[in-house]
N, CA, C and O atoms as a GROMACS GRO file, in nm:
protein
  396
    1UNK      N    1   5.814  15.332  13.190
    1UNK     CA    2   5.809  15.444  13.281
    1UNK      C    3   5.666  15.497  13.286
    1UNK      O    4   5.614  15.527  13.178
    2UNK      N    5   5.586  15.515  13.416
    2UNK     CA    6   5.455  15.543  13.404
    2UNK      C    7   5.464  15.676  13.467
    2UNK      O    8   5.478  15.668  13.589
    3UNK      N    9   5.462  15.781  13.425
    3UNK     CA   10   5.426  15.946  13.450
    3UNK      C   11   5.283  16.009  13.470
    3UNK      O   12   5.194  16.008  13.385
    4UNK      N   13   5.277  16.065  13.594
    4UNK     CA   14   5.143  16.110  13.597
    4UNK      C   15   5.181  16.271  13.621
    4UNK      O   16   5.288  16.319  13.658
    5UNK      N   17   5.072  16.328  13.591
    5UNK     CA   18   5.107  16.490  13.621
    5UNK      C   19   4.964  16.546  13.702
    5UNK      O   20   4.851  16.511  13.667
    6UNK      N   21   4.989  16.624  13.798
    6UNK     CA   22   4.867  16.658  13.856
    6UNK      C   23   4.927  16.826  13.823
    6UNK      O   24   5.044  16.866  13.826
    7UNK      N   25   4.786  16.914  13.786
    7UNK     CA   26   4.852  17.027  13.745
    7UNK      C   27   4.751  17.138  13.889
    7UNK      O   28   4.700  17.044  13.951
    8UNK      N   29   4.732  17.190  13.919
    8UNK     CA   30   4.671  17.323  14.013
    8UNK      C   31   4.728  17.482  14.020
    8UNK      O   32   4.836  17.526  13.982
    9UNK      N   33   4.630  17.541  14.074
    9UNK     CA   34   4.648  17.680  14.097
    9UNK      C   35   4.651  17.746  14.003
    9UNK      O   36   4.569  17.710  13.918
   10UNK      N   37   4.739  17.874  13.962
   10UNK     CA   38   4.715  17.980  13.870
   10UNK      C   39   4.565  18.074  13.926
   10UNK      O   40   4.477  18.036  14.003
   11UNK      N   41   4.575  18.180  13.868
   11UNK     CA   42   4.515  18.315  13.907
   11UNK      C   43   4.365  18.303  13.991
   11UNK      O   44   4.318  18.371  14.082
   12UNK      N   45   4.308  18.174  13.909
   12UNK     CA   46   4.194  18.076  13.954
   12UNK      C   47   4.147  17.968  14.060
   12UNK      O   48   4.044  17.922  14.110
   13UNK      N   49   4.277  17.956  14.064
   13UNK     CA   50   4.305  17.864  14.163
   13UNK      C   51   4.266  17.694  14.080
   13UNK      O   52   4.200  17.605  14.132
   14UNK      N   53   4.295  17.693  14.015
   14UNK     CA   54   4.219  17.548  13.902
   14UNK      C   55   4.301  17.427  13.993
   14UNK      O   56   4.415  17.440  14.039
   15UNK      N   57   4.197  17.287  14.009
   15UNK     CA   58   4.258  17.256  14.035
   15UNK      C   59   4.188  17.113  13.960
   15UNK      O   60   4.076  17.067  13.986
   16UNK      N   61   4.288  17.059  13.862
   16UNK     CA   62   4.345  16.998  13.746
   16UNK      C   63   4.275  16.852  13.782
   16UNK      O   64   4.233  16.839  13.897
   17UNK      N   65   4.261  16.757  13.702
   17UNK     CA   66   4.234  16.648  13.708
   17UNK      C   67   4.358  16.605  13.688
   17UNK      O   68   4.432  16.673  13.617
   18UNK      N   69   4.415  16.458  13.757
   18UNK     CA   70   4.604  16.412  13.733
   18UNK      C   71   4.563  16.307  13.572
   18UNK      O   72   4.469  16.239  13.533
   19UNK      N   73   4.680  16.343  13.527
   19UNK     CA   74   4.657  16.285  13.384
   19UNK      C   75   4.843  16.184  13.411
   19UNK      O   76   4.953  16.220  13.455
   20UNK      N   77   4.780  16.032  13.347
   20UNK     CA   78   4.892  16.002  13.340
   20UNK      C   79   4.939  15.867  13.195
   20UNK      O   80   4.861  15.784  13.147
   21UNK      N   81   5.033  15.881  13.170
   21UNK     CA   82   5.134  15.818  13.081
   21UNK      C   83   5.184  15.694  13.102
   21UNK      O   84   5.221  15.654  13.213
   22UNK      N   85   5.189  15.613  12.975
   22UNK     CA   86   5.298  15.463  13.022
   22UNK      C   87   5.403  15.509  12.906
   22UNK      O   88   5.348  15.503  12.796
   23UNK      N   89   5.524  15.550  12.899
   23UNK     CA   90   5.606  15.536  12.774
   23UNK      C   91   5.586  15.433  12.711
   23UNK      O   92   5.585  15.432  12.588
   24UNK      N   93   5.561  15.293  12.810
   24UNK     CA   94   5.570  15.140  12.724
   24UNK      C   95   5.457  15.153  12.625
   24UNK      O   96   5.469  15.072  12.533
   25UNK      N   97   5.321  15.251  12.611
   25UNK     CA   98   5.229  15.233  12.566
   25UNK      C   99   5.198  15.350  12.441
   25UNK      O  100   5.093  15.362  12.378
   26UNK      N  101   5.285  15.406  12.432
   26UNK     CA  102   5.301  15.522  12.321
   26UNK      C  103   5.434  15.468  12.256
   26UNK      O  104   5.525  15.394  12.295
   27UNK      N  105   5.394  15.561  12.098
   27UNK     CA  106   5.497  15.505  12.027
   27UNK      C  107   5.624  15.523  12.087
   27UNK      O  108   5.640  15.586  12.191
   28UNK      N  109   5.727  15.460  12.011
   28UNK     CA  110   5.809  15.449  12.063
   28UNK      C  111   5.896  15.533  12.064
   28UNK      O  112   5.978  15.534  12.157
   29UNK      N  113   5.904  15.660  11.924
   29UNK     CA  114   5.910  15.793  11.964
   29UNK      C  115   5.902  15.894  12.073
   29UNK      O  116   5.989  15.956  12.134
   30UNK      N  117   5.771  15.894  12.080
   30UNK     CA  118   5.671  15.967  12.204
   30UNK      C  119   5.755  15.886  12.302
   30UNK      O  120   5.840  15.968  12.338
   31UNK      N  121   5.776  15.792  12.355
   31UNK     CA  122   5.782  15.690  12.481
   31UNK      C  123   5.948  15.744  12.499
   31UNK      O  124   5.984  15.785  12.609
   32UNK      N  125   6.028  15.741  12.399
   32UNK     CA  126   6.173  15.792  12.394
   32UNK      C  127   6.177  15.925  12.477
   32UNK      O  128   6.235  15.929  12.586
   33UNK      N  129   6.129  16.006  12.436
   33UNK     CA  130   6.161  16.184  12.394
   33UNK      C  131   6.110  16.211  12.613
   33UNK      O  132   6.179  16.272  12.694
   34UNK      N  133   5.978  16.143  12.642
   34UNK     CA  134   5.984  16.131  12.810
   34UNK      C  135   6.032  16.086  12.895
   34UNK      O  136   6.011  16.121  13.011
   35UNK      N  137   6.124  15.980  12.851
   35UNK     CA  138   6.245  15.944  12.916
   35UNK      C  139   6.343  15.991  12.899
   35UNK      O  140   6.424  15.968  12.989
   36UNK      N  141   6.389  16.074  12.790
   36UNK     CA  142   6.503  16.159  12.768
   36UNK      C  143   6.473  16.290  12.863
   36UNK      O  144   6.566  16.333  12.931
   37UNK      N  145   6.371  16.341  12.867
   37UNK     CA  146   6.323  16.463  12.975
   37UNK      C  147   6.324  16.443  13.046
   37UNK      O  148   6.359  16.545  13.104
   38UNK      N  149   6.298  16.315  13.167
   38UNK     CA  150   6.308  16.301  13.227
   38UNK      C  151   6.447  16.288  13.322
   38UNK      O  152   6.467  16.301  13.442
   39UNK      N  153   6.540  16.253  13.199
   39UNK     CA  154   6.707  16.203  13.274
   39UNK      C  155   6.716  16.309  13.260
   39UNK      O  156   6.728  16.357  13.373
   40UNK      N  157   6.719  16.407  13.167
   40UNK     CA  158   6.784  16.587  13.100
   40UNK      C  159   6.748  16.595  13.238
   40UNK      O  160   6.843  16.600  13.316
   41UNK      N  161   6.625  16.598  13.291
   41UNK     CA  162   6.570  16.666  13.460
   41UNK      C  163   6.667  16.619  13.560
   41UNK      O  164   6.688  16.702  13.648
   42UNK      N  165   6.749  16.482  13.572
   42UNK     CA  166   6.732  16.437  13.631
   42UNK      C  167   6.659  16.399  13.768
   42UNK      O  168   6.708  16.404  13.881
   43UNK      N  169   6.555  16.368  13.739
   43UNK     CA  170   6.438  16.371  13.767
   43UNK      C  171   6.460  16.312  13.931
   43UNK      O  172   6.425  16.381  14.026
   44UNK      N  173   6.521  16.176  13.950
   44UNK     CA  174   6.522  16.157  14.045
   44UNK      C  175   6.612  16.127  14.164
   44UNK      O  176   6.603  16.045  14.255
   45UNK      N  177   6.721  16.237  14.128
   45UNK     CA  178   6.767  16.350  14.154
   45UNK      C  179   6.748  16.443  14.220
   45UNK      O  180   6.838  16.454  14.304
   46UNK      N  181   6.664  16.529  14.228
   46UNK     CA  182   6.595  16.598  14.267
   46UNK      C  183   6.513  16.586  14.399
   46UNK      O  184   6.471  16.473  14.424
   47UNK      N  185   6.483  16.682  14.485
   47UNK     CA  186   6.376  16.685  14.562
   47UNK      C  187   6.278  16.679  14.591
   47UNK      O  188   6.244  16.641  14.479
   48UNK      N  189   6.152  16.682  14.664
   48UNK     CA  190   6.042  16.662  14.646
   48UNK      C  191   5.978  16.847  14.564
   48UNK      O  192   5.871  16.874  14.510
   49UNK      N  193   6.056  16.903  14.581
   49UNK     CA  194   5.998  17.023  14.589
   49UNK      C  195   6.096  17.107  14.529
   49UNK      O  196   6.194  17.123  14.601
   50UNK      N  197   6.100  17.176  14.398
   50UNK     CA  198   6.165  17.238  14.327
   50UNK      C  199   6.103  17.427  14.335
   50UNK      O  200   5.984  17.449  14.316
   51UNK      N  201   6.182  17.523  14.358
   51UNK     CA  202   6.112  17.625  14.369
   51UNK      C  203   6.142  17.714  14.299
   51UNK      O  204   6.260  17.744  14.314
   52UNK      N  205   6.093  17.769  14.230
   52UNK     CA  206   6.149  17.864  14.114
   52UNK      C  207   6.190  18.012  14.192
   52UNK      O  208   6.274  18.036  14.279
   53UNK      N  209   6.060  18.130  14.096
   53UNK     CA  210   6.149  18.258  14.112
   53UNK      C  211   6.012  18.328  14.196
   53UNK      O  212   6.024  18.445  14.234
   54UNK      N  213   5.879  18.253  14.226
   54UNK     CA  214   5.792  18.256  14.329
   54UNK      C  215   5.669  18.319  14.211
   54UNK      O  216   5.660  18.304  14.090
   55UNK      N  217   5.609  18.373  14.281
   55UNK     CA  218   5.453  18.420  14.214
   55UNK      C  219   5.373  18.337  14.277
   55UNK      O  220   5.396  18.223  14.318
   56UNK      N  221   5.201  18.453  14.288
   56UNK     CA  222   5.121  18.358  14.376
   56UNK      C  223   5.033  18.295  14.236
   56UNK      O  224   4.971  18.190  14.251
   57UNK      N  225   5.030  18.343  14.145
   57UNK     CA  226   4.908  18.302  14.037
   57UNK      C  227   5.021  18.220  13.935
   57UNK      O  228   5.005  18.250  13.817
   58UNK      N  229   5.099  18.152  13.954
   58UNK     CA  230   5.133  18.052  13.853
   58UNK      C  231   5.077  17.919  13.902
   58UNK      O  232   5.053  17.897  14.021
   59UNK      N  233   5.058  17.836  13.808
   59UNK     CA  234   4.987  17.668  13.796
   59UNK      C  235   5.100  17.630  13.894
   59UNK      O  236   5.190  17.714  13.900
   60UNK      N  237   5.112  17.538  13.959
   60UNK     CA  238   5.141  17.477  14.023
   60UNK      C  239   5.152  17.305  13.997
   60UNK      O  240   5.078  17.247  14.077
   61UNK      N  241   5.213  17.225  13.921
   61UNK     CA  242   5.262  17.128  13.879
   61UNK      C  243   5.323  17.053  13.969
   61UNK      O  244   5.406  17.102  14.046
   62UNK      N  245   5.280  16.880  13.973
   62UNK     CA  246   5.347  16.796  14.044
   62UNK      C  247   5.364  16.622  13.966
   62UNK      O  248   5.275  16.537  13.960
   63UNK      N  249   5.505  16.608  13.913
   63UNK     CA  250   5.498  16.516  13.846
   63UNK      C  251   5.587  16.395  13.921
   63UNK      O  252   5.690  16.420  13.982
   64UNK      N  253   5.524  16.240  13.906
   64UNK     CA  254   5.496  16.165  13.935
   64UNK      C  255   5.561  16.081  13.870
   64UNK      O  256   5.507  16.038  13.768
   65UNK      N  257   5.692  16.032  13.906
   65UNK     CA  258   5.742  15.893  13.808
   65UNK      C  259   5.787  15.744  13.877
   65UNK      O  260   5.829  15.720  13.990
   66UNK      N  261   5.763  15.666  13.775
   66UNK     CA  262   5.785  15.532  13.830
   66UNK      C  263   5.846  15.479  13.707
   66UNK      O  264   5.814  15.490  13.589
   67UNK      N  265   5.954  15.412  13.772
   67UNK     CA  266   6.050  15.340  13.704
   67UNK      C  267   6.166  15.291  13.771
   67UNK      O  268   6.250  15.353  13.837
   68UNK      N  269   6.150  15.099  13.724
   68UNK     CA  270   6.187  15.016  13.764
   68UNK      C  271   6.197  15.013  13.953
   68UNK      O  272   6.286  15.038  14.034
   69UNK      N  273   6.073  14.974  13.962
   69UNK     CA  274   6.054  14.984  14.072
   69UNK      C  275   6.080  15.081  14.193
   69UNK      O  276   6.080  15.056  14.314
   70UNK      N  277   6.103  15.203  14.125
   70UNK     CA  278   6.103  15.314  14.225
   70UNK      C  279   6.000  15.445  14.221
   70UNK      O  280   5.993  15.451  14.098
   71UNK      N  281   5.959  15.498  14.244
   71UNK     CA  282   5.880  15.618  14.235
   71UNK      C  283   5.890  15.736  14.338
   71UNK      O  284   5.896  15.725  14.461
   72UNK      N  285   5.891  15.850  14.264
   72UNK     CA  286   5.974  15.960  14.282
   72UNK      C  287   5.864  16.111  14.239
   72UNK      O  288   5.841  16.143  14.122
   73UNK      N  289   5.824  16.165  14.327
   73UNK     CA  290   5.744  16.293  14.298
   73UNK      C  291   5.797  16.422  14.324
   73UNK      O  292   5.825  16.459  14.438
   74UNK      N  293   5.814  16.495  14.220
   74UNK     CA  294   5.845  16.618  14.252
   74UNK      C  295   5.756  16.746  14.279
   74UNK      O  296   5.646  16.694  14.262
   75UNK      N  297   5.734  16.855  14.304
   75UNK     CA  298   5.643  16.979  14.275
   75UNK      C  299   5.743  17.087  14.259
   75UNK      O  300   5.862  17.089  14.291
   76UNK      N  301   5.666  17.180  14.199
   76UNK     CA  302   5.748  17.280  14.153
   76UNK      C  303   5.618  17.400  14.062
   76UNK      O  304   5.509  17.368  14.015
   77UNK      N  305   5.667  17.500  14.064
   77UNK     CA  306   5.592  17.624  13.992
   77UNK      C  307   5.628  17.642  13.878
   77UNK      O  308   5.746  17.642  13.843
   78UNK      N  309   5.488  17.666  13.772
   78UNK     CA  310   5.508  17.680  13.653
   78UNK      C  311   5.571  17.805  13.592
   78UNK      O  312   5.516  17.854  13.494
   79UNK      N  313   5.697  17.869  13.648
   79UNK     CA  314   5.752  17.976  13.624
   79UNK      C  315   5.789  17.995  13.528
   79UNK      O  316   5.740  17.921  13.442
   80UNK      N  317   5.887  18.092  13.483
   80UNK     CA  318   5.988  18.077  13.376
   80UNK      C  319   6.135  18.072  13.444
   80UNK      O  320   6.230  18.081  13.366
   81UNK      N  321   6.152  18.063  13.538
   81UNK     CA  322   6.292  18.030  13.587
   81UNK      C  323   6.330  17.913  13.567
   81UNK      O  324   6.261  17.812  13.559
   82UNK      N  325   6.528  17.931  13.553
   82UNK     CA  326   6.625  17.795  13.505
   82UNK      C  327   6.554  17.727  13.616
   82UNK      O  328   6.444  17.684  13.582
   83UNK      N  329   6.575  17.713  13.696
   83UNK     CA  330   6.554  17.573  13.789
   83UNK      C  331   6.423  17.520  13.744
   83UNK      O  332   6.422  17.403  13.704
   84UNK      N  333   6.314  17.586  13.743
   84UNK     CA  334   6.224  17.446  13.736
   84UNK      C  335   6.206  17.453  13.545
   84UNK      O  336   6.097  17.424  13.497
   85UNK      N  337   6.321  17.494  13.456
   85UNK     CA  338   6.281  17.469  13.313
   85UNK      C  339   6.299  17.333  13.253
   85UNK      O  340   6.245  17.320  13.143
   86UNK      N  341   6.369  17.217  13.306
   86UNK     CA  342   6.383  17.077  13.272
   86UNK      C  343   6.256  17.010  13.321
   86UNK      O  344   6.232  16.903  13.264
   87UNK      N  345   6.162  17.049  13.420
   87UNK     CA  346   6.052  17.003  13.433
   87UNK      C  347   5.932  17.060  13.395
   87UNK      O  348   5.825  17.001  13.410
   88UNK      N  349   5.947  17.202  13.334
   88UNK     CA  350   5.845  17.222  13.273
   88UNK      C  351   5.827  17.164  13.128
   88UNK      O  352   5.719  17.142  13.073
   89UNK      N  353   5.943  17.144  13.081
   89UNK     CA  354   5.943  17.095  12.947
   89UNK      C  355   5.900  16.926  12.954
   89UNK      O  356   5.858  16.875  12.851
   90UNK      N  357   5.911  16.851  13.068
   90UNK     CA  358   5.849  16.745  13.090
   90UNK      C  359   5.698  16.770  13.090
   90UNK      O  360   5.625  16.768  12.991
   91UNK      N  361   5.662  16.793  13.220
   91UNK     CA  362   5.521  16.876  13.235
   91UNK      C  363   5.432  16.885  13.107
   91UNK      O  364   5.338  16.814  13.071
   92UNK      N  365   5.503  17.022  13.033
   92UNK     CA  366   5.435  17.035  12.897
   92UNK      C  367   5.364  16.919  12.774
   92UNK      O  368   5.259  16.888  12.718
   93UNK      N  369   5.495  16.890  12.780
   93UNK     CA  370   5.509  16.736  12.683
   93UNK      C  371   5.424  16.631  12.734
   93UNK      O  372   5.340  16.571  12.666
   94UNK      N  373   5.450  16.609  12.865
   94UNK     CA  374   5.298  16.537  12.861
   94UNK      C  375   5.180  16.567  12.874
   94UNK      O  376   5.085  16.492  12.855
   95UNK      N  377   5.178  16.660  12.901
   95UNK     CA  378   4.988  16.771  12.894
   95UNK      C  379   4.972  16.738  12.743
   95UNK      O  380   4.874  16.670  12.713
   96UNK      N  381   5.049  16.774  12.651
   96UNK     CA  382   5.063  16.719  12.492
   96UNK      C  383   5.006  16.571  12.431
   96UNK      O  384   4.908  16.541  12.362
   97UNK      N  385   5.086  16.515  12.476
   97UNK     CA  386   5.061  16.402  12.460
   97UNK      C  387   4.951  16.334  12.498
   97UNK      O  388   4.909  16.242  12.428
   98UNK      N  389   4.871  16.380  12.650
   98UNK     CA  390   4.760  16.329  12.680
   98UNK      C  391   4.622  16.368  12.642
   98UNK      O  392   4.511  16.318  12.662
   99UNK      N  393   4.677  16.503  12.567
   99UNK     CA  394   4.557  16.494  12.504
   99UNK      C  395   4.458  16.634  12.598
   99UNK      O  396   4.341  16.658  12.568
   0.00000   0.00000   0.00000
């Protein structure tokens, strides 16, 4: 599964360099725990566009998956609302992981 995350916006308007992931290429731990976030999300599932509870100064997140030949992008706001909390916890985890 190859995950990329492009992150933007917040109070600054930042706008993020896209950082991205191979599960096949991290341990196999690490490589587990983003495919489990990813189904918890069901990731592709989902719409292109997930909207939380609004705000103009939150980051603005758009994650990027491919697997087995399909690929699937979502966006969504870095809120604290239920709806976009299965993809922030993706999101996070790989900002983590990449370092």
């Amino acid at each position: 599964m190859q995950i990329t995350l492009h992150k933007s916006g917040g109070y600054a308007g930042i706008e993020g360099e896209p950082v991205s992931l191979d599960t096949a290429k991290l341990s196999a731990d690490q490589g587990d725990e983003l495919e489990r976030l990813a189904e918890e999300a069901s990731f592709f599932a989902l719409p292109e566009s997930v909207e939380g509870e609004g705000g103009f100064d939150f980051f603005r997140y758009e994650l990027t998956v491919t697997e087995d030949g399909r690929t699937h992008t979502v966006a969504f706001p870095a809120d604290e609302s239920e709806q976009t909390a299965p993809l922030r916890r993706l999101a996070e985890r790989v900002e983590q992981l990449a370092g």
